[in-house]
FIBAMAR-358497 format. One record per residue: residue number from 1; residue in three letters; x, y, z of N, C-alpha, C in turn. Coordinates in steps of 0.1 Angstrom, whole numbers. Example, Ala and Ser with C-alpha at 12.3 -4.5 7.8 and 13.67 -1.06 7.14 Angstrom:
  nr rest   npx   npy   npz  capx  capy  capz   cpx   cpy   cpz
   1  ALA   132   -57    78   123   -45    78   132   -33    78
   2  SER   128   -22    71   137   -11    71   129     0    79
END
This chain:
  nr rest   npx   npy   npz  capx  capy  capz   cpx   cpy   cpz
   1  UNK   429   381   322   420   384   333   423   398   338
   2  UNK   410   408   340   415   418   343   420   420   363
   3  UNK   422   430   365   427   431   379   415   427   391
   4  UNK   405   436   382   387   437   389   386   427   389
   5  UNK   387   414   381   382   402   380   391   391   388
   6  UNK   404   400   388   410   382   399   405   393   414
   7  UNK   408   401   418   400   408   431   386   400   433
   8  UNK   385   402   424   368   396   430   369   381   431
   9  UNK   375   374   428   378   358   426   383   356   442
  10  UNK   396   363   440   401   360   455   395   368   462
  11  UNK   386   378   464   369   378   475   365   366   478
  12  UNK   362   361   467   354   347   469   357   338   476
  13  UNK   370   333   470   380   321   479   382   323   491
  14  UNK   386   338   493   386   338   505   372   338   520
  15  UNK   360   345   513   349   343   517   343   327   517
  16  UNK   348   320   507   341   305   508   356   294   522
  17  UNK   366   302   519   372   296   530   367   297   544
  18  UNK   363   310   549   352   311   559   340   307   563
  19  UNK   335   309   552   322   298   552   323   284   554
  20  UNK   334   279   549   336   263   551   338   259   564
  21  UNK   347   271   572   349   266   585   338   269   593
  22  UNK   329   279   590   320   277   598   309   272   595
  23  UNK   302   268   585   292   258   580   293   244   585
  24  UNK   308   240   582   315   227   584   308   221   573
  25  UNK   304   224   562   297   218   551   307   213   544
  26  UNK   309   201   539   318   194   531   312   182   521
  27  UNK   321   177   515   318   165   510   314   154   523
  28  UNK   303   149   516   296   134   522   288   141   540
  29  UNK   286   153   537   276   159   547   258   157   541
  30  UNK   250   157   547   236   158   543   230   169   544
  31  UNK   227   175   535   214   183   534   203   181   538
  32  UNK   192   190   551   175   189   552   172   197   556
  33  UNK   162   200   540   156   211   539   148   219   553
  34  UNK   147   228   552   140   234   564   123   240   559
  35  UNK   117   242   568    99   248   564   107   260   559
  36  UNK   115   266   557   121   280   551   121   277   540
  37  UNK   126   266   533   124   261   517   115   266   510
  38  UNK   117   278   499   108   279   491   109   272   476
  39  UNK   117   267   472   119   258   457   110   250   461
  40  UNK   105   244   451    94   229   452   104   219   449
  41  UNK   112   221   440   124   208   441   131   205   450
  42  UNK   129   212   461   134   210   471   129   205   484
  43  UNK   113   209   483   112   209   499   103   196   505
  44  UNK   112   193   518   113   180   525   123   171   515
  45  UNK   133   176   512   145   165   506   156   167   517
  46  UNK   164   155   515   173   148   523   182   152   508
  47  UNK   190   154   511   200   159   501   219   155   508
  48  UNK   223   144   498   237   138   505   246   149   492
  49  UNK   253   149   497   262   157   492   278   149   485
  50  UNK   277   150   472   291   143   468   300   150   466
  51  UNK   298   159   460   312   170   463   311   185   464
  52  UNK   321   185   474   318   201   477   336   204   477
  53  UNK   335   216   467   348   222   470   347   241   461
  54  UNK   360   246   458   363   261   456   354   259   445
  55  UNK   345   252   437   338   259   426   324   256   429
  56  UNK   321   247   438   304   248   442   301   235   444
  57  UNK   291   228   445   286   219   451   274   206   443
  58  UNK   276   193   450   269   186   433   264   173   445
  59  UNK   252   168   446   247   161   458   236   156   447
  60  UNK   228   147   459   216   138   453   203   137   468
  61  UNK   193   138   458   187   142   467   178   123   467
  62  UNK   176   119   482   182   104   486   164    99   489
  63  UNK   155   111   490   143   105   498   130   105   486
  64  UNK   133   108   475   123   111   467   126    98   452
  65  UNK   113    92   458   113    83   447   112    86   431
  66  UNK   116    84   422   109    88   410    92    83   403
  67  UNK    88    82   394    71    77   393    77    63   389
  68  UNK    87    65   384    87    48   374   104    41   378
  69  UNK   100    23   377   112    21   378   119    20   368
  70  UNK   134    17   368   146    11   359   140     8   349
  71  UNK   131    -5   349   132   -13   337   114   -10   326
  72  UNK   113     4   336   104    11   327   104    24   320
  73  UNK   117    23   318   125    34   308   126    27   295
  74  UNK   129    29   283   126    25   276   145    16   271
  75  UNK   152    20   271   165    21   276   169    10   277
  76  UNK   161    10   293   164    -3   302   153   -16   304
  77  UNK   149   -16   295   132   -27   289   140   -34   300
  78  UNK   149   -42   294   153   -57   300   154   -57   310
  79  UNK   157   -52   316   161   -47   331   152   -49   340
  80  UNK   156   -55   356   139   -59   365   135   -48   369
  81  UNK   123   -49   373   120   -35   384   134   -35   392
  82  UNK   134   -21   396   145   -14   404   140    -1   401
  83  UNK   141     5   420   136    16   420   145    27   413
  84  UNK   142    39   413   149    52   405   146    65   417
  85  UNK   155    68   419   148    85   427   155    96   417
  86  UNK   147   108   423   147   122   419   159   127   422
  87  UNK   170   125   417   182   134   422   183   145   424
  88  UNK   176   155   417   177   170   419   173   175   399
  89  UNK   173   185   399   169   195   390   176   195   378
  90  UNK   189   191   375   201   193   368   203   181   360
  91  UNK   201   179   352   203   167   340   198   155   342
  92  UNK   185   163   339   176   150   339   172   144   328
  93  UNK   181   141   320   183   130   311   194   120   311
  94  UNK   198   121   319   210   111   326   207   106   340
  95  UNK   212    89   338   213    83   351   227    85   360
  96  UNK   223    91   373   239    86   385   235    78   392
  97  UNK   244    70   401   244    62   411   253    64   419
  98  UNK   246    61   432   260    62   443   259    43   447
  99  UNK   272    38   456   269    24   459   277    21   473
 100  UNK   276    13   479   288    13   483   293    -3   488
 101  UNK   294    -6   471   298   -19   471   309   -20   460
 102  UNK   321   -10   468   333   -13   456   338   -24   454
 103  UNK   340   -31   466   341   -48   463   340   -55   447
 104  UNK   324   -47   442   321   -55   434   320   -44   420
 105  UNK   319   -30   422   312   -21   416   327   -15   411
 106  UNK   332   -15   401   348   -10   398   345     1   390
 107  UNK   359    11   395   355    27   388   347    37   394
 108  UNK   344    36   408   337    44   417   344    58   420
 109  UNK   343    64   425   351    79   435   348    78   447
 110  UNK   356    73   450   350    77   464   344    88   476
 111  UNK   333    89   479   328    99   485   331   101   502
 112  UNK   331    91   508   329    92   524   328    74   525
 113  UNK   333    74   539   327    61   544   334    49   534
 114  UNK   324    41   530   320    30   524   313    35   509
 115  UNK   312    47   507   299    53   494   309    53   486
 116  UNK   305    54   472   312    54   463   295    63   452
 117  UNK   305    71   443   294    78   431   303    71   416
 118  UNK   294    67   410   296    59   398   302    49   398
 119  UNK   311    43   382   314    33   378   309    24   370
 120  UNK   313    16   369   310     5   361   295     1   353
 121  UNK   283    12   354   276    10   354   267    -6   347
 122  UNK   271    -9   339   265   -20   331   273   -29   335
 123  UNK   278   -32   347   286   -46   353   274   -43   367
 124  UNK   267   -30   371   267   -29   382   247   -35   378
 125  UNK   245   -30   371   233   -37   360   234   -50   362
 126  UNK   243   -60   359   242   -73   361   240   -74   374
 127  UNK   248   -70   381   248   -74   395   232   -77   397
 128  UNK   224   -62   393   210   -61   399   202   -73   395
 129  UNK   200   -80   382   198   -86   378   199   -99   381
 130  UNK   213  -102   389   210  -113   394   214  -118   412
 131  UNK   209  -102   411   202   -96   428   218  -102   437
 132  UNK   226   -98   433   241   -99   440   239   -84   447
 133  UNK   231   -74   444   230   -65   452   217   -60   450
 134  UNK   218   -49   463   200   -50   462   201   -34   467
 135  UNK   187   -28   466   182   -15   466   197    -8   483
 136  UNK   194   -17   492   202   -14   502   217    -8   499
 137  UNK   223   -14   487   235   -12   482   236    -3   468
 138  UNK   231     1   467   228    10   451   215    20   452
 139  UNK   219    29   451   205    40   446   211    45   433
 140  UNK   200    45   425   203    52   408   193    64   405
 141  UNK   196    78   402   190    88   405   191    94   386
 142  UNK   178   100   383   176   109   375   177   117   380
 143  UNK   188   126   371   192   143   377   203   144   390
 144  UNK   207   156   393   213   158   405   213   173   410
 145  UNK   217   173   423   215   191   424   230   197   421
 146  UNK   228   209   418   242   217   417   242   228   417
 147  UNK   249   233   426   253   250   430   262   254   425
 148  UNK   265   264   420   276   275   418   281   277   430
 149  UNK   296   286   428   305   291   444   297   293   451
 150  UNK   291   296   466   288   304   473   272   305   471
 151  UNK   265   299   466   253   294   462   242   287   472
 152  UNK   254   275   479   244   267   485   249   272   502
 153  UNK   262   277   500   259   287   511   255   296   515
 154  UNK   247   305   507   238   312   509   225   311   508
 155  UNK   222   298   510   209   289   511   213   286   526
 156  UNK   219   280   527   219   276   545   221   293   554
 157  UNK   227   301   547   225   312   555   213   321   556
 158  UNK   202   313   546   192   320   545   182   308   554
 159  UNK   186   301   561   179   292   569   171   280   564
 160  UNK   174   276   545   169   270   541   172   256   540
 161  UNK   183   253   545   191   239   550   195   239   564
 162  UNK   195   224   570   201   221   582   216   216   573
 163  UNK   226   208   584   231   206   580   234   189   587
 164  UNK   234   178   586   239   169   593   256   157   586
 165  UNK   254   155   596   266   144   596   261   130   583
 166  UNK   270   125   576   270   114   572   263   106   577
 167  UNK   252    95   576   248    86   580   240    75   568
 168  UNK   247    65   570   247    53   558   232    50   555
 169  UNK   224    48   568   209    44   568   203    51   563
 170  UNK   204    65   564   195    80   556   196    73   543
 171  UNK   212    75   542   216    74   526   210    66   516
 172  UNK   209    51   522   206    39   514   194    31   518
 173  UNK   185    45   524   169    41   533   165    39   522
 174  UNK   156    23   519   147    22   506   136    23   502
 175  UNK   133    35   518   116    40   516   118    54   519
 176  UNK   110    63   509   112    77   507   111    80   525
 177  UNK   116    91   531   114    93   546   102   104   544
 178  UNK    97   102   555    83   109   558    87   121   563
 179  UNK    82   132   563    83   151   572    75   153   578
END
């Protein structure tokens, strides 16, 4: 690594350590978009945030249903209806889920609270199937969003995000929220 290159590294670290304390932006905070939003993948999303640290930021956006459910993927034939939302822009060929029923859902991470992102998925499948949990307790999302360092803070400094507190009922609301 040259000299120019760790200098400019620890720029960063040290600039995202400032920004952290004054954003107060962290893991298991919520993202909402502002009328400043100009992406279309973004605007009017509720955006929960699963991790935020020194390399950038990786969330799910919580209010945007997808067109089709679970068990009309091709994938998941067998599967009942179960809704699916829009997680964000970034690998949309894969399913995540957040839950927060570790009780039952093994191999989670814990995010905040009671939430948990992944695990077990195909034990957490049964569950649905024989409705031991229900939309309230599980959202399963095509895609997720993701920032680089200093990325999504420069989106809130550009007025394009609020910022709020954790709250479980946003999180696991099982009707898209209105703007």
């Amino acid at each position: 690594m040259r000299d120019s290159d760790l200098g400019l590294l620890q720029q960063k670290a040290s600039l995202f350590c400032v920004i952290f304390m004054v954003m107060d932006l962290s893991t298991g905070r919520i993202l909402i978009s502002s009328s400043a939003m100009e992406d279309a993948n973004f605007r009017q999303s509720v955006i929960f945030i699963t991790e935020y640290n020194g390399q950038g930021a990786m969330g799910f956006v919580v209010n945007k249903m997808f067109e089709r459910t679970l068990n009309e993927l091709a994938e998941f034939s067998t599967c009942p209806p179960f809704p699916l939302y829009r997680g964000g822009p970034v690998d949309n060929e894969h399913l995540f889920f957040i839950h927060r029923r570790s009780d039952l859902i093994s191999g989670g991470v814990h995010i905040i609270d009671k939430v948990y992102l992944g695990g077990n998925f195909k034990h957490a499948l049964s569950l649905i199937a024989n409705k031991t949990i229900t939309s309230r307790d599980i959202k399963i999302f095509i895609g997720y969003c993701g920032w680089d360092i200093l990325e999504l803070e420069e989106e809130i400094a550009e007025g394009s995000w609020g910022i709020s507190d954790s709250d479980l009922e946003i999180i696991f609301n099982e009707d898209p929220m209105l703007f």
